[in-house]
C-alpha positions, -999 to 999 in steps of 0.1 A, spaced: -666 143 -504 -639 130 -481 -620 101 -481 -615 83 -447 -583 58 -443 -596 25 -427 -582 21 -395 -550 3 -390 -511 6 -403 -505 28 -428 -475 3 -444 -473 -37 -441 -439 -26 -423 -459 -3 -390 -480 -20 -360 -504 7 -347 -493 5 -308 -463 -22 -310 -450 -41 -280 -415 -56 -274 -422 -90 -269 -384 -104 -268 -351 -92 -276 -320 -118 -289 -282 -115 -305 -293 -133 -337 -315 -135 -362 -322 -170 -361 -337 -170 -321 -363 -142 -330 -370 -163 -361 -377 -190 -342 -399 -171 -317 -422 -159 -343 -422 -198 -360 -432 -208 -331 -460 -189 -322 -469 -196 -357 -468 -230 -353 -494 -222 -325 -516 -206 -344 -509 -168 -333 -518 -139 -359 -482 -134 -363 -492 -109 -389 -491 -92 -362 -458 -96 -352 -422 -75 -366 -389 -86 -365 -365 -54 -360 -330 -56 -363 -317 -30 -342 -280 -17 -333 -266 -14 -365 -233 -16 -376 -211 -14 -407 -187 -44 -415 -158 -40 -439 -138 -66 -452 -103 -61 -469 -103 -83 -498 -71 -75 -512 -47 -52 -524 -52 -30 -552 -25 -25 -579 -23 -12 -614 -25 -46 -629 -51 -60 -611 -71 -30 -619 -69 -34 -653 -75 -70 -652 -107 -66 -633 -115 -37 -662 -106 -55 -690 -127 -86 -679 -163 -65 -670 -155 -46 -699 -156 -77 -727 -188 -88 -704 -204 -55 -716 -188 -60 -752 -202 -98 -752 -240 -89 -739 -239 -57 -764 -227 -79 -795 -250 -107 -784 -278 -81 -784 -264 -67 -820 -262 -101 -836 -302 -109 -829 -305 -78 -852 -286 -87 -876 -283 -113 -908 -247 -115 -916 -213 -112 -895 -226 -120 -865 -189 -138 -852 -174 -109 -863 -199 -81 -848 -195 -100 -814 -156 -103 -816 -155 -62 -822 -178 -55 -795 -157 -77 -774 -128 -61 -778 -144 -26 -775 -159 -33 -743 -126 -49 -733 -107 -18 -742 -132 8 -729 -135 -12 -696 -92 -9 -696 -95 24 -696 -122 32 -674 -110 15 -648 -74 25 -651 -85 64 -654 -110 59 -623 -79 45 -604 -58 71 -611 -81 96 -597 -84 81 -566 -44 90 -561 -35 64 -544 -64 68 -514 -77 35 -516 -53 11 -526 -74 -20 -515 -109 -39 -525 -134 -48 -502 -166 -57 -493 -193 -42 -476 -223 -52 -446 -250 -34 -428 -257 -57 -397 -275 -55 -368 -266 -68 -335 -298 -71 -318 -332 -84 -334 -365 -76 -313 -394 -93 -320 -422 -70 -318 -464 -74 -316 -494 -57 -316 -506 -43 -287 -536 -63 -282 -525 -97 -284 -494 -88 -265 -505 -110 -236 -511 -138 -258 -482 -139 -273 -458 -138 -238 -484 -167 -224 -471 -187 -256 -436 -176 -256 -432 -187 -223 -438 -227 -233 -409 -220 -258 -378 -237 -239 -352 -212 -238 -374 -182 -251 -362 -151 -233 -396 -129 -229 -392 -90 -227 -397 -84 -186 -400 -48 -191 -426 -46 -216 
């Protein structure tokens, strides 16, 4: 017996035979496309937004020394000592200050050392903290082939709505 897939995408993410409708610099403008032929009652489940063009954004957040590695060690290590003696002291009938404070300072110490050995081996070749972005620089709004037409006749009544000329 065989199995037959019912026609149509394969993932919520595909369109079978997508069309560029429009293409825009933000996220919010191809947003706003697909809101609006929402708000005029298109399938816009037939509609992707695809954010195209991407790039990866870095920002320097700081210096990184000896101390304020250990510092940010010390700290996320009595987090971890706190949540494990929290966790300890549901389990247990006596001691329960005193079971938290050791875990405490455990975690504080391991996380002191962790992060001071992990610094270490990085000799020196990142000596700075940061933070991290995928973005895209384009966003196309794309549809389903057969209500492609549709969807530029309603785009075009959107004031300032851009419509793919090429597609």
């Amino acid at each position: 017996m065989s199995m037959s897939q019912p026609p149509g995408p394969t993932s919520p993410l595909k369109l079978q035979f997508p069309q560029s409708l429009a293409i825009y610099d933000d996220y919010a403008s191809a947003q706003k496309t697909v809101d609006f032929l929402a708000d005029h009652k298109f399938p816009v489940e037939q509609c992707l937004i695809v954010g195209t063009d991407l790039k990866r954004i870095e920002r320097i957040t700081g210096r990184l020394t000896t101390g304020r590695v250990a510092a940010g060690g010390l700290a996320s290590g009595m987090w971890l000592g706190l949540f494990i003696g929290l966790i300890f002291a549901l389990f247990t009938e006596e001691g329960a200050v005193t079971l938290i404070l050791s875990t405490l300072l455990f975690g504080a110490l391991f996380g002191l050392i962790w992060a001071l050995v992990g610094y270490a081996l990085t000799r020196g070749q990142r000596d700075f903290s940061s933070v991290t972005q995928v973005v895209a620089t384009r966003y196309e709004v794309l549809v389903e082939h057969k209500v492609a037409a549709q969807a530029r006749e309603l785009l075009a009544k959107l004031p300032g709505a851009l419509p793919d000329p090429f597609a």
